[in-house]
PDB file with SEQRES, HELIX, SHEET and CRYST1 records, atoms N, CA, C and O in Angstrom:
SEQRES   1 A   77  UNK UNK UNK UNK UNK UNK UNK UNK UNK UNK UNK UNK UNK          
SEQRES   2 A   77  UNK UNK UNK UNK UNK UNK UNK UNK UNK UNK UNK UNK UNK          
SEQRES   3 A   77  UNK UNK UNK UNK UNK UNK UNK UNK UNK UNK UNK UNK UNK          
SEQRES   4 A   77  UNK UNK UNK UNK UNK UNK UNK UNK UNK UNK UNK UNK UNK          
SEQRES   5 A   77  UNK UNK UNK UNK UNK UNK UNK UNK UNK UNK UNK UNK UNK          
SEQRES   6 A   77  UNK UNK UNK UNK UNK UNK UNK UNK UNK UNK UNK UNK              
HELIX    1 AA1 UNK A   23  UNK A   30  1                                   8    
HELIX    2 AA2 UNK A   47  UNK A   58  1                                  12    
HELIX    3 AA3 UNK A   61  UNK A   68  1                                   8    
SHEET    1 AA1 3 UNK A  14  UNK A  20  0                                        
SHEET    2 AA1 3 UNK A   3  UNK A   9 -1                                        
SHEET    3 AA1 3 UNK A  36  UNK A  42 -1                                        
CRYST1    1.000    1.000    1.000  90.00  90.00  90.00 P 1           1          
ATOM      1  N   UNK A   1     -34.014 -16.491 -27.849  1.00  0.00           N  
ATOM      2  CA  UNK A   1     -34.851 -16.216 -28.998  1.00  0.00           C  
ATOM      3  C   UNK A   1     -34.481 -17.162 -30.133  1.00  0.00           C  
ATOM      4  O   UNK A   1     -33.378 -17.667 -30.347  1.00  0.00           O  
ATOM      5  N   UNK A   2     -35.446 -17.286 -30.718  1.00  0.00           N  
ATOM      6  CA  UNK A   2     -35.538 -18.336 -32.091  1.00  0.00           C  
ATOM      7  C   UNK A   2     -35.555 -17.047 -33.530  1.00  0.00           C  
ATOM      8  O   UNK A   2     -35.971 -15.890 -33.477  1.00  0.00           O  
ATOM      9  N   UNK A   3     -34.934 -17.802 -34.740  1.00  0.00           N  
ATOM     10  CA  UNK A   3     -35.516 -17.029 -35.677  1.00  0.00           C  
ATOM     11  C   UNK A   3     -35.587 -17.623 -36.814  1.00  0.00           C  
ATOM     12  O   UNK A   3     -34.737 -18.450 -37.145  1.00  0.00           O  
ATOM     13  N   UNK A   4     -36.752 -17.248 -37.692  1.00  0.00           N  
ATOM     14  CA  UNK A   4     -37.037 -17.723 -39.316  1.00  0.00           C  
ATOM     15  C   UNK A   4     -36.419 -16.580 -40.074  1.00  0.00           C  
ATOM     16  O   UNK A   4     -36.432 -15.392 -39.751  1.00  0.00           O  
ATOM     17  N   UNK A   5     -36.057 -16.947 -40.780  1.00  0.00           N  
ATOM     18  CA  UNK A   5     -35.053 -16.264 -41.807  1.00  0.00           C  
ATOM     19  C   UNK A   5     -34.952 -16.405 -43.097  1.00  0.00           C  
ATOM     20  O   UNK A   5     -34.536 -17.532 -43.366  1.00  0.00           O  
ATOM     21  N   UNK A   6     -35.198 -15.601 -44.238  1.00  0.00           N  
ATOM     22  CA  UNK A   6     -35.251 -15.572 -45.249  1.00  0.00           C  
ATOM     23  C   UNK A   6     -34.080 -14.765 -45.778  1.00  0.00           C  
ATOM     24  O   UNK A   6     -33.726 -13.659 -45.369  1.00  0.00           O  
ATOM     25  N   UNK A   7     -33.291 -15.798 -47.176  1.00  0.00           N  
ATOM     26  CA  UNK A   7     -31.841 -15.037 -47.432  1.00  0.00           C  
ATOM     27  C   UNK A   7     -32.186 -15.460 -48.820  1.00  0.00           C  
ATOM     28  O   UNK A   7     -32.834 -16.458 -49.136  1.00  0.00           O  
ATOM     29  N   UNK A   8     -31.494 -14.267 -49.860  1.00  0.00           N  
ATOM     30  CA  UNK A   8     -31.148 -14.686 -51.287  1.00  0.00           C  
ATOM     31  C   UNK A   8     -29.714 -14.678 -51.461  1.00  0.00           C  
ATOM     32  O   UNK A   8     -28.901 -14.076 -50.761  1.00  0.00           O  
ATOM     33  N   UNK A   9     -29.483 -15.420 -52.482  1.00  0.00           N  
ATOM     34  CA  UNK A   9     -28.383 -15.553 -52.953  1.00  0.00           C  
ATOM     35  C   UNK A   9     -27.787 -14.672 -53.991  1.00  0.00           C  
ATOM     36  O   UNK A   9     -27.806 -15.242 -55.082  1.00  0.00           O  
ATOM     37  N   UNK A  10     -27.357 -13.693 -54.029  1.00  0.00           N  
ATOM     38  CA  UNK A  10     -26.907 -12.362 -54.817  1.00  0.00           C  
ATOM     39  C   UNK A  10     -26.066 -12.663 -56.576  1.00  0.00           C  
ATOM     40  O   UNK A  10     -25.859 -11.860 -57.486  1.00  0.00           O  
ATOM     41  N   UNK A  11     -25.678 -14.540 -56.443  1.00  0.00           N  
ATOM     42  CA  UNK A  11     -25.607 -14.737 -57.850  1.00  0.00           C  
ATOM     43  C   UNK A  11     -26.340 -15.084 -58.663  1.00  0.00           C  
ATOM     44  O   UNK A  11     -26.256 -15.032 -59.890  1.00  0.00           O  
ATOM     45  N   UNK A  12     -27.206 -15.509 -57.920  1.00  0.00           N  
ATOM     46  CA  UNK A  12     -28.314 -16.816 -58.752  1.00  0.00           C  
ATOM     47  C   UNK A  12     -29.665 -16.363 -58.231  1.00  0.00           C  
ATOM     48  O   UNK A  12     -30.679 -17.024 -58.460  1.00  0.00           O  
ATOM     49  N   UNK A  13     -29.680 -15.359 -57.605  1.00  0.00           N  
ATOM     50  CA  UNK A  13     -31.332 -15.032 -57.196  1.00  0.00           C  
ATOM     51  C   UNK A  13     -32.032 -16.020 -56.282  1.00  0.00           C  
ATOM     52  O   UNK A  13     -33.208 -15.768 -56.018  1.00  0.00           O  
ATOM     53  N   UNK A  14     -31.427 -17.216 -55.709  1.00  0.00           N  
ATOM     54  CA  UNK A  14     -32.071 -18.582 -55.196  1.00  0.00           C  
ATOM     55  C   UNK A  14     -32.385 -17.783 -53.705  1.00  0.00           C  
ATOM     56  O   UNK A  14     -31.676 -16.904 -53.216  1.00  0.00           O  
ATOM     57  N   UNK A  15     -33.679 -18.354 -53.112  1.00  0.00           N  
ATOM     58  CA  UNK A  15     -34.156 -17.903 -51.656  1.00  0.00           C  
ATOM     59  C   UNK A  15     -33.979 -19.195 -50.872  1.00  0.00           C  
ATOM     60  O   UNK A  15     -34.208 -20.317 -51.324  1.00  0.00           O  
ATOM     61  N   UNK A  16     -33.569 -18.930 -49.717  1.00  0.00           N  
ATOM     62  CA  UNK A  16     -33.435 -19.866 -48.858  1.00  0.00           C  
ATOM     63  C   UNK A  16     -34.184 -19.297 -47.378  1.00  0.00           C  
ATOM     64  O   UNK A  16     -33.838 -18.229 -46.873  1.00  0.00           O  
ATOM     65  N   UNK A  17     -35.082 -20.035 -46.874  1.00  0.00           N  
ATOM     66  CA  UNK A  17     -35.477 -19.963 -45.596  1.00  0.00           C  
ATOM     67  C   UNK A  17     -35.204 -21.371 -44.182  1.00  0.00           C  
ATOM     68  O   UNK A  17     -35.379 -22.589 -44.212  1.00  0.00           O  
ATOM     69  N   UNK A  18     -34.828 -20.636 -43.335  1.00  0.00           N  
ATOM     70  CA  UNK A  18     -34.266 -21.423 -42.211  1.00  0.00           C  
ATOM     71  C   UNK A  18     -34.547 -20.812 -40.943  1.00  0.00           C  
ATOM     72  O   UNK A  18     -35.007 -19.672 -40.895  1.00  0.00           O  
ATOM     73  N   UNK A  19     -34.269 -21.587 -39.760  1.00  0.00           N  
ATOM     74  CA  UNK A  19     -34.580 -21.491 -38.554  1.00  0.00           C  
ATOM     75  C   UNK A  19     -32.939 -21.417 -37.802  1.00  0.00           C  
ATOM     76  O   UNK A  19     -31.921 -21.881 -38.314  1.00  0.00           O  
ATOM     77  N   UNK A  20     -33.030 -20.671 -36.405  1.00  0.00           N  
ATOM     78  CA  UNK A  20     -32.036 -20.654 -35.603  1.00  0.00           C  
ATOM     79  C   UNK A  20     -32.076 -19.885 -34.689  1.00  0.00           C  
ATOM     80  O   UNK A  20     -32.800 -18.894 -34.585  1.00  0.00           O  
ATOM     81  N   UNK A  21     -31.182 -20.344 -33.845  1.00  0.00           N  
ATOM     82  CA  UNK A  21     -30.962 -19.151 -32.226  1.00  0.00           C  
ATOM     83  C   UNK A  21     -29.736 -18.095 -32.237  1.00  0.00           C  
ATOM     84  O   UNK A  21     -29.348 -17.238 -31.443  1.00  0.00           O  
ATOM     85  N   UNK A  22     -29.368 -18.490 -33.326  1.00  0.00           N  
ATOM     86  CA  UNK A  22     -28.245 -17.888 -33.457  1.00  0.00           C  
ATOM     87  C   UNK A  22     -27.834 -16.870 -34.753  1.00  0.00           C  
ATOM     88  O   UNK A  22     -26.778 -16.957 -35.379  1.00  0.00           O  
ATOM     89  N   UNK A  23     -28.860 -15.934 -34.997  1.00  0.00           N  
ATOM     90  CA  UNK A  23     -29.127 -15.362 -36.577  1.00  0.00           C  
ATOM     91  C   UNK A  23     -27.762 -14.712 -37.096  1.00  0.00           C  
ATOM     92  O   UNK A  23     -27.678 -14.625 -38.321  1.00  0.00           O  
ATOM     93  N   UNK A  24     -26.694 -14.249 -36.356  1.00  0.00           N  
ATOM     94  CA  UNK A  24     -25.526 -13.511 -36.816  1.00  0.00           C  
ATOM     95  C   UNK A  24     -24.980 -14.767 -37.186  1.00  0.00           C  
ATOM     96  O   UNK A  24     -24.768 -14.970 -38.382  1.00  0.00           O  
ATOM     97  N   UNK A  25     -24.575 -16.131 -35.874  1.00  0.00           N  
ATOM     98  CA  UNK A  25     -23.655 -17.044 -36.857  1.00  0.00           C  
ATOM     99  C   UNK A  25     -24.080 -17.516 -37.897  1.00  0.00           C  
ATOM    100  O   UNK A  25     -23.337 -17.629 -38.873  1.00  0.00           O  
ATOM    101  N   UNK A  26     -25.782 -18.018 -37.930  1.00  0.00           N  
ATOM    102  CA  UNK A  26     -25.894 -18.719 -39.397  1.00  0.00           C  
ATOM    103  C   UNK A  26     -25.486 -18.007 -40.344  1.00  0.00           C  
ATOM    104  O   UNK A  26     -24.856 -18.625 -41.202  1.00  0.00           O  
ATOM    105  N   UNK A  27     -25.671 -16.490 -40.564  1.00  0.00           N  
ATOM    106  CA  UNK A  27     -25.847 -16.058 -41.475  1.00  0.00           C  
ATOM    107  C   UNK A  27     -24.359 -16.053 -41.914  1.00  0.00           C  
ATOM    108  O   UNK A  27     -24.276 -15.994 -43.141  1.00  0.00           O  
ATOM    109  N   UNK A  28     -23.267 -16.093 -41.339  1.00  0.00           N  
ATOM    110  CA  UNK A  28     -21.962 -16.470 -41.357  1.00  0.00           C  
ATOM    111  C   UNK A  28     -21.495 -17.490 -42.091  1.00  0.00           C  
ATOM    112  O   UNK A  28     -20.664 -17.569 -42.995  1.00  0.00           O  
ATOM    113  N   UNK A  29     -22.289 -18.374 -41.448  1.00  0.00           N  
ATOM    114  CA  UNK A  29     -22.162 -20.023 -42.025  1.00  0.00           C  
ATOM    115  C   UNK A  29     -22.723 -19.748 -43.235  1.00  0.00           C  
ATOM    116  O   UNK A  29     -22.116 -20.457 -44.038  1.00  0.00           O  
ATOM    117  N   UNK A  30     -23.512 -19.134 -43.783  1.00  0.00           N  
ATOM    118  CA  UNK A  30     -24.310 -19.412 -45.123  1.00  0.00           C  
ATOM    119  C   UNK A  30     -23.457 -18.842 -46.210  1.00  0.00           C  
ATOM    120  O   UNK A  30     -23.494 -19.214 -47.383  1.00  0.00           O  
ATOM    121  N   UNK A  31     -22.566 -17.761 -45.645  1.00  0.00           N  
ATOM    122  CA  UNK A  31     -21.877 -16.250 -46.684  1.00  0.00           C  
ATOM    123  C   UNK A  31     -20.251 -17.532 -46.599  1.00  0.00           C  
ATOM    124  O   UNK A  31     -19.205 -16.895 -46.719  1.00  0.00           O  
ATOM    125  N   UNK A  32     -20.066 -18.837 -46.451  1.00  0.00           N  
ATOM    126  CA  UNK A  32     -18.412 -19.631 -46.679  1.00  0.00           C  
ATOM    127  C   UNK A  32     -19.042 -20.260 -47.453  1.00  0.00           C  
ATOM    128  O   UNK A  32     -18.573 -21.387 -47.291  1.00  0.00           O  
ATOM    129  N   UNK A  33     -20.035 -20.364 -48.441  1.00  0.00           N  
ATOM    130  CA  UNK A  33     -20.539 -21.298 -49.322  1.00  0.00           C  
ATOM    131  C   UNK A  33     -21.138 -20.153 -50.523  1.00  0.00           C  
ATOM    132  O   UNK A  33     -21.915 -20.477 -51.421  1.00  0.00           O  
ATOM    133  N   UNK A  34     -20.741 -19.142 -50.373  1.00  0.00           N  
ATOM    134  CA  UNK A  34     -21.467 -18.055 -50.956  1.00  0.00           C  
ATOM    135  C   UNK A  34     -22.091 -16.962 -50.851  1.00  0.00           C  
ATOM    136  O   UNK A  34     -22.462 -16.861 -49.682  1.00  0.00           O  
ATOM    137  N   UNK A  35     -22.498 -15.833 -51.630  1.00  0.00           N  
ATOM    138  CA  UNK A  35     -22.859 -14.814 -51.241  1.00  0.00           C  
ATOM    139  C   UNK A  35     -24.443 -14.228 -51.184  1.00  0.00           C  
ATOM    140  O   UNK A  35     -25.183 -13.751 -52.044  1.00  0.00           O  
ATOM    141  N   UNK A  36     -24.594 -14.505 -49.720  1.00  0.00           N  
ATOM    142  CA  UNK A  36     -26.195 -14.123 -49.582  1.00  0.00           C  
ATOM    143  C   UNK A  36     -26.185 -12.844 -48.468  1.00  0.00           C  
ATOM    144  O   UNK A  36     -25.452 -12.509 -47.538  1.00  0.00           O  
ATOM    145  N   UNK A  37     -27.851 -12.141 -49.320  1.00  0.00           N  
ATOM    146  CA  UNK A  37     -28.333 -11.276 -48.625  1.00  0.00           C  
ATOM    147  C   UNK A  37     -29.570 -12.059 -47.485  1.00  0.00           C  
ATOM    148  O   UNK A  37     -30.372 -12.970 -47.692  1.00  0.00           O  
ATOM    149  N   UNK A  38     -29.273 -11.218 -46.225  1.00  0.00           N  
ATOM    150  CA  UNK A  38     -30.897 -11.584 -44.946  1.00  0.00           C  
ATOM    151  C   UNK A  38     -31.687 -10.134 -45.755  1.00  0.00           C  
ATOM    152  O   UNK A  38     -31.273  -8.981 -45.873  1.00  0.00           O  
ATOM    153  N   UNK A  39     -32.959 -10.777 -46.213  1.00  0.00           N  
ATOM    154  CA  UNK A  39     -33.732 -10.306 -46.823  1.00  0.00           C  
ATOM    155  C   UNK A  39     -34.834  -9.969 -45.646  1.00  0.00           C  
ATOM    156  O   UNK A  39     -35.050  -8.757 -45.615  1.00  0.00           O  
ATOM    157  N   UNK A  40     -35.335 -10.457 -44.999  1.00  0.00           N  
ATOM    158  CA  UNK A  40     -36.214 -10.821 -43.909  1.00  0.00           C  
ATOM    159  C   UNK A  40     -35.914 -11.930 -42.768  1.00  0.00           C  
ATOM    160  O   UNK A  40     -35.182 -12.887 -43.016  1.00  0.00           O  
ATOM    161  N   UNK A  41     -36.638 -11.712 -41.264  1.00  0.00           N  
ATOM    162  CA  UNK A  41     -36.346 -12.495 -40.700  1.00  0.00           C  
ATOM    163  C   UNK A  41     -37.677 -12.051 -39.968  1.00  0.00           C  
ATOM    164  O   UNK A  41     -38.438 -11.136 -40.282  1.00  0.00           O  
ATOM    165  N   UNK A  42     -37.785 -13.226 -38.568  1.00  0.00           N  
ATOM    166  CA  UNK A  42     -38.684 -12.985 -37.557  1.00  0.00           C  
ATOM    167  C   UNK A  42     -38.656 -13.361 -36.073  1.00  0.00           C  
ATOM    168  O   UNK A  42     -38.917 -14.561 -36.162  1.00  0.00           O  
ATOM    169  N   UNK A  43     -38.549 -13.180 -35.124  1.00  0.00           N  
ATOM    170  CA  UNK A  43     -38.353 -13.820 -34.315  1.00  0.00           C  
ATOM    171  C   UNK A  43     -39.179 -14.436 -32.874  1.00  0.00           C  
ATOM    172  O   UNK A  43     -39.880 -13.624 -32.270  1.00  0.00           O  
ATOM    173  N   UNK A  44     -39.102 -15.624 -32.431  1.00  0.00           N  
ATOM    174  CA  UNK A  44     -40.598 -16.100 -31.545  1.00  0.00           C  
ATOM    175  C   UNK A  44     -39.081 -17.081 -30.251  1.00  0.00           C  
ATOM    176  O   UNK A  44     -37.947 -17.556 -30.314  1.00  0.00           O  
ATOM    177  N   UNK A  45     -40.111 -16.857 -29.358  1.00  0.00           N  
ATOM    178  CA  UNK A  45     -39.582 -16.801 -28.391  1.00  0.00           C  
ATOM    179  C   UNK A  45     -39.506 -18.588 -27.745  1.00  0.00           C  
ATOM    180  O   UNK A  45     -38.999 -19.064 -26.729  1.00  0.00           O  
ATOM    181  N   UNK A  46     -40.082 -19.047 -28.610  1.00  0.00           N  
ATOM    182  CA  UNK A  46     -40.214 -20.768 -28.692  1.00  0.00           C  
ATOM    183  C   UNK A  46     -39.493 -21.585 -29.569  1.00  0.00           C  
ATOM    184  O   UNK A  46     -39.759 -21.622 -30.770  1.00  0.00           O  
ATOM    185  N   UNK A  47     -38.713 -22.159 -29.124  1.00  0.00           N  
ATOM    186  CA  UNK A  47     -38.241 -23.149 -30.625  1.00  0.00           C  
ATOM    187  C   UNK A  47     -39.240 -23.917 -31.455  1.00  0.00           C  
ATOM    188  O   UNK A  47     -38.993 -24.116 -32.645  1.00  0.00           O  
ATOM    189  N   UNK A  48     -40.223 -24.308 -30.970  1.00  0.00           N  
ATOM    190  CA  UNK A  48     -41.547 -25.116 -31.206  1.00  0.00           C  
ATOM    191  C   UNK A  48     -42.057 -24.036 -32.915  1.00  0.00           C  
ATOM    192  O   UNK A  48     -42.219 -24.297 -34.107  1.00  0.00           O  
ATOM    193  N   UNK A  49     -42.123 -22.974 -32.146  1.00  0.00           N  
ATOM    194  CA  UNK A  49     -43.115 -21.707 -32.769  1.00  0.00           C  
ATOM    195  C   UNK A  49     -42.280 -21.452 -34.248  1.00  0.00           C  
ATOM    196  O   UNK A  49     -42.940 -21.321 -35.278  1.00  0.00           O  
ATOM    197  N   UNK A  50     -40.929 -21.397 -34.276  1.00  0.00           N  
ATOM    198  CA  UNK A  50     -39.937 -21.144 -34.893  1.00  0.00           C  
ATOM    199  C   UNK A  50     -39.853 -22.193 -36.404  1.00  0.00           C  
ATOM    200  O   UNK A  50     -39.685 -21.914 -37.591  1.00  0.00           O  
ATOM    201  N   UNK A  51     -40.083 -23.624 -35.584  1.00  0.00           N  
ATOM    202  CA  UNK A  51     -39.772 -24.454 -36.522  1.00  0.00           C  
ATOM    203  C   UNK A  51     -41.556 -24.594 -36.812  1.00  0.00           C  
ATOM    204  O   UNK A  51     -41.761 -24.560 -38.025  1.00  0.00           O  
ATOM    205  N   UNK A  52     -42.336 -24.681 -36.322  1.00  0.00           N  
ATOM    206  CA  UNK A  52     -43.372 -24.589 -36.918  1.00  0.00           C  
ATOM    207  C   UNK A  52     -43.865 -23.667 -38.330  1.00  0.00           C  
ATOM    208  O   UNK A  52     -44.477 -24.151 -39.281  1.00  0.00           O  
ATOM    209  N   UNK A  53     -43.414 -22.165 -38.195  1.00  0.00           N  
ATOM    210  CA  UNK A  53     -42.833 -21.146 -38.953  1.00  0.00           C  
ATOM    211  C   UNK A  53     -42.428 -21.762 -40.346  1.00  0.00           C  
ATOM    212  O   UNK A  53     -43.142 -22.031 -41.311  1.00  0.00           O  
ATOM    213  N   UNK A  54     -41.038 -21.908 -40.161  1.00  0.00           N  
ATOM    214  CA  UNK A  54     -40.517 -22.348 -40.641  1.00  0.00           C  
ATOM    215  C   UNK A  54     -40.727 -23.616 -41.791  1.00  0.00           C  
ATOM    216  O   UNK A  54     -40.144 -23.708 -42.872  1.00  0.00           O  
ATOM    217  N   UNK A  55     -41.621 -24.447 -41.287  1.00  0.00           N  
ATOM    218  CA  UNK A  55     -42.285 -25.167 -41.995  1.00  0.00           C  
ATOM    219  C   UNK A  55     -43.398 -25.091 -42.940  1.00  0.00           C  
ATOM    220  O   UNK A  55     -43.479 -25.636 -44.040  1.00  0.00           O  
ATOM    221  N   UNK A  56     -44.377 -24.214 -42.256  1.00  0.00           N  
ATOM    222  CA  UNK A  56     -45.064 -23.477 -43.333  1.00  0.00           C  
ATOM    223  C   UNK A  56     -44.978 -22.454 -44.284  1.00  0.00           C  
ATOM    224  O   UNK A  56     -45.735 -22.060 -45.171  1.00  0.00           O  
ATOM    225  N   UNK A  57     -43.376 -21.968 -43.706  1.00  0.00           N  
ATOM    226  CA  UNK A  57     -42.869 -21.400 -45.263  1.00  0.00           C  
ATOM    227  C   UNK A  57     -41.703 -22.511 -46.425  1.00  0.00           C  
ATOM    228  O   UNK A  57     -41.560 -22.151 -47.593  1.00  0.00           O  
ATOM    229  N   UNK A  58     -41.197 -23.412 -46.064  1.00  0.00           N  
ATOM    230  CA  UNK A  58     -40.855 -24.432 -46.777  1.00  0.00           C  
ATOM    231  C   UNK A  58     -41.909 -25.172 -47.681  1.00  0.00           C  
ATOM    232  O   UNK A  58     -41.777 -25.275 -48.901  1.00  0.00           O  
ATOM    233  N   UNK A  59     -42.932 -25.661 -46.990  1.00  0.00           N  
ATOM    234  CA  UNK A  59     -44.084 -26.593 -47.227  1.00  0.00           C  
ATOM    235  C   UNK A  59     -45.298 -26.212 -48.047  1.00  0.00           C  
ATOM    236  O   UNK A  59     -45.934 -26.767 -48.943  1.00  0.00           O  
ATOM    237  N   UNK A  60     -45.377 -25.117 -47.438  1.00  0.00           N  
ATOM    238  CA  UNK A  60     -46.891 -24.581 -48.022  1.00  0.00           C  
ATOM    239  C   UNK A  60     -46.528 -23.240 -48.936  1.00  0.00           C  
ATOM    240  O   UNK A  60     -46.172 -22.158 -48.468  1.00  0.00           O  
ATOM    241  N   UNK A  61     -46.689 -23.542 -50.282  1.00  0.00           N  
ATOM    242  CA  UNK A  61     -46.911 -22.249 -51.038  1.00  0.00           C  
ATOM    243  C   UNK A  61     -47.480 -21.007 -50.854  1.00  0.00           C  
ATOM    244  O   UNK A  61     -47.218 -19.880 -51.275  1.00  0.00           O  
ATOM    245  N   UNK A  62     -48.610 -21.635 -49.879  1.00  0.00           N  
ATOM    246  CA  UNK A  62     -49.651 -20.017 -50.046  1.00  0.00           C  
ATOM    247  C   UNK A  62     -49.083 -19.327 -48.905  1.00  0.00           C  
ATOM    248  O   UNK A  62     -49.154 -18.109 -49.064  1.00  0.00           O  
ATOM    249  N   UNK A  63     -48.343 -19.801 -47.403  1.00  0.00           N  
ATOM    250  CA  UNK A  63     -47.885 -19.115 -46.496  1.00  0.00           C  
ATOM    251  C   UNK A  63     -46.153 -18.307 -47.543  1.00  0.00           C  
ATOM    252  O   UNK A  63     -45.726 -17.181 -47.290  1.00  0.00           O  
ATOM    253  N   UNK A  64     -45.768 -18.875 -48.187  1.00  0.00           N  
ATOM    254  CA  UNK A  64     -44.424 -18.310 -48.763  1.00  0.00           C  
ATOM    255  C   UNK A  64     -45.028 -16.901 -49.882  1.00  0.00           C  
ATOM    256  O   UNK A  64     -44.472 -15.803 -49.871  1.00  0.00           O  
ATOM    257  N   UNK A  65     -46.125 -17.197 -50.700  1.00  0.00           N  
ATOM    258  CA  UNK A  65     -46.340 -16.220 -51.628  1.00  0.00           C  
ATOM    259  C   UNK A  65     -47.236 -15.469 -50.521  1.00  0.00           C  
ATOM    260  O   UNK A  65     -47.516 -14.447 -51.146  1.00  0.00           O  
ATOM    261  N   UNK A  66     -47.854 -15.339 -49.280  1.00  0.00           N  
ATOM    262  CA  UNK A  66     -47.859 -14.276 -48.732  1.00  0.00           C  
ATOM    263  C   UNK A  66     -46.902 -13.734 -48.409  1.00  0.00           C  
ATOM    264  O   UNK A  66     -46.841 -12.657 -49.002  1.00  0.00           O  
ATOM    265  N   UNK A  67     -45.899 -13.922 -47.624  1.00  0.00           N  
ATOM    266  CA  UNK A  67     -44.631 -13.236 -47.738  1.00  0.00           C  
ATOM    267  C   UNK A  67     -44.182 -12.735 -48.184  1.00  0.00           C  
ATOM    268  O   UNK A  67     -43.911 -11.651 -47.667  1.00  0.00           O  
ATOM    269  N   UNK A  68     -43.635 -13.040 -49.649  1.00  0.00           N  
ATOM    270  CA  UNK A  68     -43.358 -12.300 -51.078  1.00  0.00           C  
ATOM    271  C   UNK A  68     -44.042 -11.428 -51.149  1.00  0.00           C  
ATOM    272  O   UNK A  68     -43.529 -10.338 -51.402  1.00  0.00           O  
ATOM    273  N   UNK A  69     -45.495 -11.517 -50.959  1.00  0.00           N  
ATOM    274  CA  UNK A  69     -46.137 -10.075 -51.176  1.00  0.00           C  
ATOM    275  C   UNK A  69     -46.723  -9.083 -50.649  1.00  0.00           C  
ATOM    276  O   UNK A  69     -47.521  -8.292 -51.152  1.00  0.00           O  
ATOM    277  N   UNK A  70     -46.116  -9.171 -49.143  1.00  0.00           N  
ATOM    278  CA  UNK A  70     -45.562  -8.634 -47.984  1.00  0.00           C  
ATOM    279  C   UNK A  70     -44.263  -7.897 -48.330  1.00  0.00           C  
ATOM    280  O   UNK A  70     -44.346  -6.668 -48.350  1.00  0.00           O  
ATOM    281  N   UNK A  71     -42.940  -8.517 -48.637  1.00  0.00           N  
ATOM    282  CA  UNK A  71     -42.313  -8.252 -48.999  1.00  0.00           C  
ATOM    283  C   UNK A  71     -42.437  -6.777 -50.260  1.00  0.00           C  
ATOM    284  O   UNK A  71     -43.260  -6.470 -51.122  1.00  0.00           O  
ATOM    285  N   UNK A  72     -41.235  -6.222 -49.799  1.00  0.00           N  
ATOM    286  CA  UNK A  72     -41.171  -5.195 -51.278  1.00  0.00           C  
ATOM    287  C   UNK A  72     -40.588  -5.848 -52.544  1.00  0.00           C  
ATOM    288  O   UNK A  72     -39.698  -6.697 -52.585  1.00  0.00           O  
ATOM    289  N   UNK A  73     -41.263  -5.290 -53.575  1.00  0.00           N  
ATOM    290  CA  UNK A  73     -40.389  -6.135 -54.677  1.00  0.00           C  
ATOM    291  C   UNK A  73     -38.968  -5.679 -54.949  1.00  0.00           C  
ATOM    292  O   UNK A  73     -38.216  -6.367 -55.640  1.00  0.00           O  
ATOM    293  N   UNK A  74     -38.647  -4.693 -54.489  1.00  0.00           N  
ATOM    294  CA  UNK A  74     -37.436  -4.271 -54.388  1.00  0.00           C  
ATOM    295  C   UNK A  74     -36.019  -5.279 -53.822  1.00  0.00           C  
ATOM    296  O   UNK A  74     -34.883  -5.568 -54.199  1.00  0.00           O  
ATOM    297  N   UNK A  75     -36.953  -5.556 -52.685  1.00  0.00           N  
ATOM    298  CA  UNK A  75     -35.900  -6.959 -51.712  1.00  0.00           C  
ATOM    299  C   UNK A  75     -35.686  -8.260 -52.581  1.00  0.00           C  
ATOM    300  O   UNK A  75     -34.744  -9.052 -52.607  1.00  0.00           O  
ATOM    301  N   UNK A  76     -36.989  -8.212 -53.352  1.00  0.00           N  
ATOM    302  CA  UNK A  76     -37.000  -9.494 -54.237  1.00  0.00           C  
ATOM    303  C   UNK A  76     -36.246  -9.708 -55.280  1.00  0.00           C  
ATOM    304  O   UNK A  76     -36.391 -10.851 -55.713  1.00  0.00           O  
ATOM    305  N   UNK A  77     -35.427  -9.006 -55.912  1.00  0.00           N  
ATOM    306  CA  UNK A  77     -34.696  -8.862 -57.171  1.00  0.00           C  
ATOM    307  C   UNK A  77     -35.250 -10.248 -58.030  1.00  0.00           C  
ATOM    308  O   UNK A  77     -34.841 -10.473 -59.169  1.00  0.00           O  
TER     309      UNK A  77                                                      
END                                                                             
């Protein structure tokens, strides 16, 4: 399995979205540089599908502010 992943950063409010096969280590790797929450994630069974994902939430505004408002605003601090 592949996954897109959406994390904030619990000092600075900053969102970060990324791709991986491996969602427990990244999220590992991300918390030795600082302290983030996995806010959301998703997972597709293609690496193709994943980074495609992934790209249209980096790239394209209107696929990210659907999300957000998908999202609860609660998650959003």
């Amino acid at each position: 399995m592949y996954y897109i992943y959406l994390i904030q950063n619990k000092k600075n409010k900053r969102l970060y979205y990324g791709y991986t096969s491996n969602l427990r280590r990244r999220f590992k790797e991300h918390n030795k540089n600082g302290v983030w929450e996995l806010i959301y994630y998703e997972a597709y069974r293609s690496v193709e599908d994943a980074i495609k994902r992934e790209r249209k939430l980096k790239d394209y505004g209107q696929a990210r502010t659907h999300l957000k408002r998908r999202l609860s605003k609660s998650l959003l601090k």
